[in-house]
N, CA, C and O atoms as a GROMACS GRO file, in nm:
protein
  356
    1UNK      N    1  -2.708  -0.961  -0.081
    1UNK     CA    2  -2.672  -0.838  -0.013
    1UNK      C    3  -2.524  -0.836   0.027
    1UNK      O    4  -2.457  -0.752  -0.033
    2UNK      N    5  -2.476  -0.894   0.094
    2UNK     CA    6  -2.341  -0.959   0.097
    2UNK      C    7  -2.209  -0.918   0.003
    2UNK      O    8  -2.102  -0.863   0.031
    3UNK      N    9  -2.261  -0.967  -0.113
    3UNK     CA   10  -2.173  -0.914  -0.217
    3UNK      C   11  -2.174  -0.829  -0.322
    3UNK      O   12  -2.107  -0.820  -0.425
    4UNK      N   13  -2.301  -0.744  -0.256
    4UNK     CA   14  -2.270  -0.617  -0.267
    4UNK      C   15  -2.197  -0.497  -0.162
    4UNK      O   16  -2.168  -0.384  -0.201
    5UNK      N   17  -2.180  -0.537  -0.058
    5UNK     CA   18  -2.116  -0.508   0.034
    5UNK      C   19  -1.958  -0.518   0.000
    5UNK      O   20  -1.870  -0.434   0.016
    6UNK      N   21  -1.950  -0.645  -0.050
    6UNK     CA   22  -1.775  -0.675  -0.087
    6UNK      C   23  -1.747  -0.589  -0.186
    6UNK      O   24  -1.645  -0.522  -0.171
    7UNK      N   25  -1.819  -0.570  -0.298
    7UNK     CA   26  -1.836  -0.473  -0.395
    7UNK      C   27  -1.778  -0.336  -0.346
    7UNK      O   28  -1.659  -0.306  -0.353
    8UNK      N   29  -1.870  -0.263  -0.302
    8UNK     CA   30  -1.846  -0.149  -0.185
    8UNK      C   31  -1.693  -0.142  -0.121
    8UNK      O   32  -1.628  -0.038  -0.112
    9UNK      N   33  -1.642  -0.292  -0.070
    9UNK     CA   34  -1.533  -0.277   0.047
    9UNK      C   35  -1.424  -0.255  -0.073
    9UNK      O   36  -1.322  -0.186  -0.074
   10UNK      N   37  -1.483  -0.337  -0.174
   10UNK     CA   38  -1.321  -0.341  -0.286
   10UNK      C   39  -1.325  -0.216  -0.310
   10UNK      O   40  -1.217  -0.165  -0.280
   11UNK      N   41  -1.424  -0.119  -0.365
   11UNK     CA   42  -1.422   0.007  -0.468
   11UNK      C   43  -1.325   0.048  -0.321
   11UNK      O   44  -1.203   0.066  -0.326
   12UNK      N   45  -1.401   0.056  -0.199
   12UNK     CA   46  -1.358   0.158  -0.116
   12UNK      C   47  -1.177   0.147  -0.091
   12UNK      O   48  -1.096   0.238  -0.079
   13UNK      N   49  -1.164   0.041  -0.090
   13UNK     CA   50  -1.012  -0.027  -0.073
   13UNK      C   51  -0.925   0.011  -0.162
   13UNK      O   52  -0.810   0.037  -0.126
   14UNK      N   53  -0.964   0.021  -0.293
   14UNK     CA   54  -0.913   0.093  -0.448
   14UNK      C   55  -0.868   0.204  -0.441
   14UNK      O   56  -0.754   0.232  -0.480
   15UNK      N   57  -0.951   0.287  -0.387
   15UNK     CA   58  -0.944   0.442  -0.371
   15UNK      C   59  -0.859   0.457  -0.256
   15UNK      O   60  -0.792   0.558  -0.235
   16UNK      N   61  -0.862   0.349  -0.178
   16UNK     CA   62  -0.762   0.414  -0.032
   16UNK      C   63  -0.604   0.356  -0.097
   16UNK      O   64  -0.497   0.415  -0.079
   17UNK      N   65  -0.617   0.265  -0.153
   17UNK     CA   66  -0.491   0.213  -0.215
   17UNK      C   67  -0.398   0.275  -0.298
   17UNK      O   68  -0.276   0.263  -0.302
   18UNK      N   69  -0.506   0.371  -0.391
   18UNK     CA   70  -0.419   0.422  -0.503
   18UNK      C   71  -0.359   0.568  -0.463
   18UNK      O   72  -0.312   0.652  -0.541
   19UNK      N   73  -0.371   0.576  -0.328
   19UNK     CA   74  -0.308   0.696  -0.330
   19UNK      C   75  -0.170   0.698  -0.292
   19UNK      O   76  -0.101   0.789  -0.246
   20UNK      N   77  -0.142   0.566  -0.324
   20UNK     CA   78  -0.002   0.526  -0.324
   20UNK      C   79   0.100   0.612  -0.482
   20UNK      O   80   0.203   0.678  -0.495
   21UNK      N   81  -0.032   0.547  -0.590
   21UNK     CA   82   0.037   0.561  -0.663
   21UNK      C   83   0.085   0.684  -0.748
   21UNK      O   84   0.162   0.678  -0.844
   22UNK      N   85   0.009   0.827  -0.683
   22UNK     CA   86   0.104   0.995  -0.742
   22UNK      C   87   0.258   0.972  -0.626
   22UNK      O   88   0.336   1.064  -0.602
   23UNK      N   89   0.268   0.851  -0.577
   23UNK     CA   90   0.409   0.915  -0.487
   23UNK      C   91   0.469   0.803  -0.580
   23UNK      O   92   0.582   0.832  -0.620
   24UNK      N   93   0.436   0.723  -0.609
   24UNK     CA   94   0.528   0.620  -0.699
   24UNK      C   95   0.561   0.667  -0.802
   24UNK      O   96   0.682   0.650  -0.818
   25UNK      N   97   0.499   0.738  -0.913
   25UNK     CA   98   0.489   0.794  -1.030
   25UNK      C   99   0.584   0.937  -0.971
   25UNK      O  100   0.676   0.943  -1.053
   26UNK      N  101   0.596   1.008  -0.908
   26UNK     CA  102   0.690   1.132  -0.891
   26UNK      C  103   0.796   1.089  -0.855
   26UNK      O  104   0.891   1.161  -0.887
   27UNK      N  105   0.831   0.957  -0.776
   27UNK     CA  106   0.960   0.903  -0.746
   27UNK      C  107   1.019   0.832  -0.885
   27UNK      O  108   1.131   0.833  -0.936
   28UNK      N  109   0.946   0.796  -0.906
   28UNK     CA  110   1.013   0.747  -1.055
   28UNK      C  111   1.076   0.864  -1.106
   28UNK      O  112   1.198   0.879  -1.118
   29UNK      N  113   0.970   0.963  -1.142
   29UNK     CA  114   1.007   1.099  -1.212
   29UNK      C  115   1.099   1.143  -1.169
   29UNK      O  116   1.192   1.150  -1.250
   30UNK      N  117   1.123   1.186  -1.054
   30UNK     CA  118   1.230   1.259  -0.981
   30UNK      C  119   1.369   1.199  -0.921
   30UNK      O  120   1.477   1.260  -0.922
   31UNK      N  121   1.348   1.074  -0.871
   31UNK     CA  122   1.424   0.979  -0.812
   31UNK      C  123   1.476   1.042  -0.721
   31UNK      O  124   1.589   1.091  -0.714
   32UNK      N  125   1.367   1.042  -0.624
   32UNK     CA  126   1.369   1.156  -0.498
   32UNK      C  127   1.297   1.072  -0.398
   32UNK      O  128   1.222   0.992  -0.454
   33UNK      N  129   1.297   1.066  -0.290
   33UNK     CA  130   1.217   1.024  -0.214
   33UNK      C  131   1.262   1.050  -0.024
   33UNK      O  132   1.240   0.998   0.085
   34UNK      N  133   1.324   1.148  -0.076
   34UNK     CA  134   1.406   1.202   0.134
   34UNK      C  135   1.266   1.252   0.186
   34UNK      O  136   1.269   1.217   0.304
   35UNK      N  137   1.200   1.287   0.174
   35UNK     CA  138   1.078   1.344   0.221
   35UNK      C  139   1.036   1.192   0.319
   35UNK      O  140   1.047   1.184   0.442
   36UNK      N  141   0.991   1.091   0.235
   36UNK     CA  142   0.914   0.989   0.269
   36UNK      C  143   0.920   0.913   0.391
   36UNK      O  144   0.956   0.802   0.351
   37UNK      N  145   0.906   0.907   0.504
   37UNK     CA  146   0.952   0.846   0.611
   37UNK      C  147   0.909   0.659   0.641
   37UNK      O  148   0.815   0.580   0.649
   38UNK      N  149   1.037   0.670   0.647
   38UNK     CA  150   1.020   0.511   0.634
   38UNK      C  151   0.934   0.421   0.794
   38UNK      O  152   0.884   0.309   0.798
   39UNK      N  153   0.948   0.525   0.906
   39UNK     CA  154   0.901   0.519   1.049
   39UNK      C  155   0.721   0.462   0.971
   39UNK      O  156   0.658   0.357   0.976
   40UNK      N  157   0.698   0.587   0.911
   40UNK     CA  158   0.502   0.608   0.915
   40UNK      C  159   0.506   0.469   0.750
   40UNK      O  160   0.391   0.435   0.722
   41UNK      N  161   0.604   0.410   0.668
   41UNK     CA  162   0.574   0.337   0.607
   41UNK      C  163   0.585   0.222   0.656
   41UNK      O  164   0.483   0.153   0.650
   42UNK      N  165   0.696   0.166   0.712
   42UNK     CA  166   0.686   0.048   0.786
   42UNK      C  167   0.534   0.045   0.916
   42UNK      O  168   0.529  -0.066   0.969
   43UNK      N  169   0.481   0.091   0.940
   43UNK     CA  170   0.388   0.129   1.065
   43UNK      C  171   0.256   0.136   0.974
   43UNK      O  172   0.170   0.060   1.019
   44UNK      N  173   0.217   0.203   0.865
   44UNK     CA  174   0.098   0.147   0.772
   44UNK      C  175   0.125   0.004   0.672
   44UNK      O  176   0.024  -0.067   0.664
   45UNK      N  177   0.200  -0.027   0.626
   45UNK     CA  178   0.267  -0.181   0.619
   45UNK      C  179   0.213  -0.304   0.680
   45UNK      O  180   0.131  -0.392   0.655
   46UNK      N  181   0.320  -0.260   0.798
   46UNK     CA  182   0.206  -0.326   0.906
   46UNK      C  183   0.069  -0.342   0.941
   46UNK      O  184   0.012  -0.447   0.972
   47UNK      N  185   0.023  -0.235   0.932
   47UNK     CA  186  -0.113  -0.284   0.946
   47UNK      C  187  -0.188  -0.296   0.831
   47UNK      O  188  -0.309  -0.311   0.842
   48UNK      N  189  -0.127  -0.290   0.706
   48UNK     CA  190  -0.247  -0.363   0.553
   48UNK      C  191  -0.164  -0.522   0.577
   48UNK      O  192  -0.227  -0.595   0.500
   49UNK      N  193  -0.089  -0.583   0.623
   49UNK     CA  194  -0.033  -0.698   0.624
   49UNK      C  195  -0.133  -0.768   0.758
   49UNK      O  196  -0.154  -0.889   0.770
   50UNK      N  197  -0.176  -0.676   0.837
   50UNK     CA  198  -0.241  -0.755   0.927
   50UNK      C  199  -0.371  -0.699   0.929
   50UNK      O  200  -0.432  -0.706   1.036
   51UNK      N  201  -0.412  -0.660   0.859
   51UNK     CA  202  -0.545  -0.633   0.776
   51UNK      C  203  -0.571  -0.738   0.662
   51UNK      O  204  -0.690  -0.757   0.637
   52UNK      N  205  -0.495  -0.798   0.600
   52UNK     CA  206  -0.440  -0.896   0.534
   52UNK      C  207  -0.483  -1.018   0.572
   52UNK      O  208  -0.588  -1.072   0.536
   53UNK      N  209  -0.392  -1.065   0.652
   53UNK     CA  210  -0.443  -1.155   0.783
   53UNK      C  211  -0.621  -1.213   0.845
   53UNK      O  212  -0.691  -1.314   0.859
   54UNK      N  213  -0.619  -1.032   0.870
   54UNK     CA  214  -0.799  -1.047   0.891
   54UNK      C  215  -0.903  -1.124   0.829
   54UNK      O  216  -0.995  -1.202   0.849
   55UNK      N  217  -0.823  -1.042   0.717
   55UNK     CA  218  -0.971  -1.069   0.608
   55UNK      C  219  -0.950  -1.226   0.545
   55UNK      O  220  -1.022  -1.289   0.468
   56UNK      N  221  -0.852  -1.254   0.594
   56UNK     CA  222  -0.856  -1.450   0.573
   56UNK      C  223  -0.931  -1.484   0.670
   56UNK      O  224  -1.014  -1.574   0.657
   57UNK      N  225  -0.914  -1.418   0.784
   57UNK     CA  226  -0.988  -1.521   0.914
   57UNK      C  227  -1.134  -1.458   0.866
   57UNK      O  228  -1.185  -1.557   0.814
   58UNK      N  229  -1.198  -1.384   0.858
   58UNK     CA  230  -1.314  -1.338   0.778
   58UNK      C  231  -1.344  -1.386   0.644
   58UNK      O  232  -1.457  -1.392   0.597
   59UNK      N  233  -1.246  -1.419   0.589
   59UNK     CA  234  -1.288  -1.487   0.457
   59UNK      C  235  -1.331  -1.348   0.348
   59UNK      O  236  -1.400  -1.370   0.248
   60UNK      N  237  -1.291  -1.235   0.376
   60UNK     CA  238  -1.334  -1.130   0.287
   60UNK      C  239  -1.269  -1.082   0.181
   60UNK      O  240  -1.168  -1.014   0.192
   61UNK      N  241  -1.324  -1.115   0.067
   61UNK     CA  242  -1.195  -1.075  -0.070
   61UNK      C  243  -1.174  -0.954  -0.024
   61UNK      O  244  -1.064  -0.930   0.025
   62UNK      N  245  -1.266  -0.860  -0.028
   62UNK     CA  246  -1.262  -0.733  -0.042
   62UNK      C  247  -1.102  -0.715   0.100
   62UNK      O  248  -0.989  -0.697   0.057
   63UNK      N  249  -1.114  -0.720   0.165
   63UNK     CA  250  -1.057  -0.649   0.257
   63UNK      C  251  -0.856  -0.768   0.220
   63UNK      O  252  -0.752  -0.709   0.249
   64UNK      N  253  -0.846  -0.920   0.161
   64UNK     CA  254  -0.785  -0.936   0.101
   64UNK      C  255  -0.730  -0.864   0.040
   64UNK      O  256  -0.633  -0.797   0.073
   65UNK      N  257  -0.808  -0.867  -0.104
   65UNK     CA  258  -0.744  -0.812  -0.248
   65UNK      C  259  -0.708  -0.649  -0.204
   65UNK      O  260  -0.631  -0.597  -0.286
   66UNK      N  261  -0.735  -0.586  -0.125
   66UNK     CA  262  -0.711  -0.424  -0.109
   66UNK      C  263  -0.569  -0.424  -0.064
   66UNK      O  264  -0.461  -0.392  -0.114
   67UNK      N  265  -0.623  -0.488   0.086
   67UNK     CA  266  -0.486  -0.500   0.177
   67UNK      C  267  -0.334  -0.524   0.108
   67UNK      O  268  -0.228  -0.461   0.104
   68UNK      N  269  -0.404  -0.694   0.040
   68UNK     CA  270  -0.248  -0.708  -0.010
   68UNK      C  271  -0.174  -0.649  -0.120
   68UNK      O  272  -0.058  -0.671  -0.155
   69UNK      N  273  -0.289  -0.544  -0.183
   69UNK     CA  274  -0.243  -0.462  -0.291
   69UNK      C  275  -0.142  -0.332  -0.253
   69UNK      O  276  -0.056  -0.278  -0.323
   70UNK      N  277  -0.189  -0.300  -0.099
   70UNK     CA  278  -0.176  -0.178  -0.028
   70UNK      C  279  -0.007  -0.272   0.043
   70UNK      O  280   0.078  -0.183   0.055
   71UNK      N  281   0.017  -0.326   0.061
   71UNK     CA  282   0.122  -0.427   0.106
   71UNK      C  283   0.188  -0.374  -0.002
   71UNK      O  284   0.231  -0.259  -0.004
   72UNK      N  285   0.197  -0.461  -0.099
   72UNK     CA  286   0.269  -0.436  -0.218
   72UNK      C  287   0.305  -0.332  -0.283
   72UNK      O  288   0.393  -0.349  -0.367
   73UNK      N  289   0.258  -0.215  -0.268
   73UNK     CA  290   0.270  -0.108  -0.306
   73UNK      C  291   0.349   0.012  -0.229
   73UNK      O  292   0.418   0.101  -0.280
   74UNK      N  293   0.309  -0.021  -0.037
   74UNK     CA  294   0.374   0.017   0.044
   74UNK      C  295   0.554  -0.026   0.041
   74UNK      O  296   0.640   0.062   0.050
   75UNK      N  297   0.583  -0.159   0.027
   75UNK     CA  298   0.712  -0.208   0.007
   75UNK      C  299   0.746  -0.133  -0.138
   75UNK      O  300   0.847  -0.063  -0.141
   76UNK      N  301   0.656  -0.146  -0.271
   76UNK     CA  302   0.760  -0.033  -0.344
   76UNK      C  303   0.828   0.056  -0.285
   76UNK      O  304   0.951   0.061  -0.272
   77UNK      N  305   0.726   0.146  -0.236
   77UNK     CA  306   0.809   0.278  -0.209
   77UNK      C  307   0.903   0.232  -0.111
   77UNK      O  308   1.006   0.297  -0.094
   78UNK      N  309   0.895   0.191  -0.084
   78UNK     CA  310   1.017   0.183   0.088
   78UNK      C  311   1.168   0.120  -0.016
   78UNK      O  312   1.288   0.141   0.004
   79UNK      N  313   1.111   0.052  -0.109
   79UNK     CA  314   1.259  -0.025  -0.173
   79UNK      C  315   1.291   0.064  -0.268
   79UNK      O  316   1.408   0.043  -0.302
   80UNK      N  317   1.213   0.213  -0.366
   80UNK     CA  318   1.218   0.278  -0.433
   80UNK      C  319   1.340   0.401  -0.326
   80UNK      O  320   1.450   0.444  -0.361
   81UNK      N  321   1.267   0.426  -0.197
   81UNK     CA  322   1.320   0.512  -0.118
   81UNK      C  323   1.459   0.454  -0.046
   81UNK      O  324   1.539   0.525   0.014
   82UNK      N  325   1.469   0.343  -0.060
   82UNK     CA  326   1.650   0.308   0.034
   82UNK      C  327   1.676   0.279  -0.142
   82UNK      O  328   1.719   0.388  -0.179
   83UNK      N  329   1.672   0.209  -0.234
   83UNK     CA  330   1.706   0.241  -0.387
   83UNK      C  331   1.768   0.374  -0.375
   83UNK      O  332   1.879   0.372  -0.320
   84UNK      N  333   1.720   0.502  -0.416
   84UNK     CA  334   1.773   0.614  -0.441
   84UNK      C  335   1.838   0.704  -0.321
   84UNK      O  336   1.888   0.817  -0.326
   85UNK      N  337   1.818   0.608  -0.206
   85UNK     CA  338   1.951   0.690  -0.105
   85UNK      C  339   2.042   0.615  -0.129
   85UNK      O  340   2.114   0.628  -0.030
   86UNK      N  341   2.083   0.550  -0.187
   86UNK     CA  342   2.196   0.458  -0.195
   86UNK      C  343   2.244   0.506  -0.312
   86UNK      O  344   2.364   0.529  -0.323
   87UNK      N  345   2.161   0.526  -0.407
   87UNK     CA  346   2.247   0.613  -0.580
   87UNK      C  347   2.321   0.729  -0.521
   87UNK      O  348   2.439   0.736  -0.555
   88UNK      N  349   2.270   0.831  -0.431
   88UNK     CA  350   2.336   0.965  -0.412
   88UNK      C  351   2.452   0.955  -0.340
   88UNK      O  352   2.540   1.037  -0.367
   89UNK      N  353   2.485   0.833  -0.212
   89UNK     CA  354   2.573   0.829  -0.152
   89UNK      C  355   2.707   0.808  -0.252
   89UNK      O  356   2.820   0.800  -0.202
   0.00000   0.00000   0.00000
């Protein structure tokens, strides 16, 4: 039962994760990103990094493998978004 539960946490973690990636894919496209606030990215960051954390002391892939995907993906954009304020200056 268990790991079907982890099952569940990953799919669910997938779907919360990838909605990273229509802002990655339009920043590429556009090489735009002034909209994006770096306040509300550093501040969800934070907490998949210590969601991260958790799920070691829990021992839970699921909430692992999401988190640190959601980590990694969060720092794109933030290095995609000071990247292209720095081309325009």
């Amino acid at each position: 039962m268990i790991v079907t539960w982890e099952i569940l946490g990953i799919i669910a973690g997938l779907v919360t994760v990838s909605g990273y990636i229509p802002q990655i894919i339009k920043g590429y496209k556009t090489k735009r990103l002034e909209d994006l606030s770096y306040f509300l990215n550093v501040l969800i960051g934070l907490g998949e990094f210590m969601w991260t954390i958790y799920g070691f002391v829990i021992n839970s892939l699921a909430v692992i493998t999401t988190s640190s995907l959601g980590v990694i993906l969060n720092l794109k954009l933030i290095l995609m978004k000071y990247s292209y304020s720095k081309k325009k200056k």
